[in-house]
C-alpha positions in Angstrom: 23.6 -14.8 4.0 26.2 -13.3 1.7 25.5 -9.9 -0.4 25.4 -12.5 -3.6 22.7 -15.0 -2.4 20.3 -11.5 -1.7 17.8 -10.5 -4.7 17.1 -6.7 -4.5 14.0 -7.2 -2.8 15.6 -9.3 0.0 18.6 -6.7 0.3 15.7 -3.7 0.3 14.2 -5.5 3.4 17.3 -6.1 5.0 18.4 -2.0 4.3 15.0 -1.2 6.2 15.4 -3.7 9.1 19.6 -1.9 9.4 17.9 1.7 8.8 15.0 1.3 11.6 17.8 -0.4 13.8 19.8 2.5 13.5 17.6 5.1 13.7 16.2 3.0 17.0 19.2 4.4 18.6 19.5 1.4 20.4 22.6 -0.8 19.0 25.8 -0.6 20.8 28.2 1.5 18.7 30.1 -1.2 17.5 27.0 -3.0 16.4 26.2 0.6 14.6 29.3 0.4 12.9 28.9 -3.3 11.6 25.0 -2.2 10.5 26.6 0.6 8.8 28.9 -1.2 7.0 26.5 -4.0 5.9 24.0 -1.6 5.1 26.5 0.4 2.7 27.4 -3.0 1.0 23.9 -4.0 0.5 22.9 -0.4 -0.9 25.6 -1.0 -3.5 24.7 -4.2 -4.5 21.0 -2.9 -4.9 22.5 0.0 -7.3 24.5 -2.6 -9.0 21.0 -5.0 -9.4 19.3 -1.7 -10.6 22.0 -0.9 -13.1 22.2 -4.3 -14.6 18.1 -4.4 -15.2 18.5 -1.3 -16.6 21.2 -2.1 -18.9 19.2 -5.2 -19.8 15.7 -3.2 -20.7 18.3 -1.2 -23.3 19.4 -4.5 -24.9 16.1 -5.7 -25.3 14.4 -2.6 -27.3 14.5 0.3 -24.3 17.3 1.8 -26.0 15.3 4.7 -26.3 15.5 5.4 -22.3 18.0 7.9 -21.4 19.4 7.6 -18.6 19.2 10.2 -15.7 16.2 12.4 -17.7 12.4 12.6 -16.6 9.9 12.2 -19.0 8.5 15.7 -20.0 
């Protein structure tokens, strides 16, 4: 599947399936490497999802959320 074709929650199950693989200690180290690597890509493109919804709840009236601050 390529990074495009995930939706967040698909990439967030794949990112757990790499993560438990990897923490396994079982994968060869060149299948570590390629996990790793897919992994990274997949955590960007979640950011990038997370970012765009984010951006989108501003647009449409959330333009009071400020970005990186709790609610007190």
């Amino acid at each position: 599947m390529s990074d495009k074709d995930y939706t967040y929650e698909k990439a967030m199950e794949r990112l757990s399936e790499i993560v438990a693989k990897l923490e396994s200690g079982e994968a060869a180290l060149e299948e570590s490497m390629e996990l790793f690597e897919e992994g990274a890509r997949l955590s960007a493109l979640c950011y990038k999802k997370l970012e765009a919804a984010e951006q989108r709840i501003i647009e449409f009236g959330g333009a009071d959320v400020k970005k990186g601050e709790d609610d007190e």
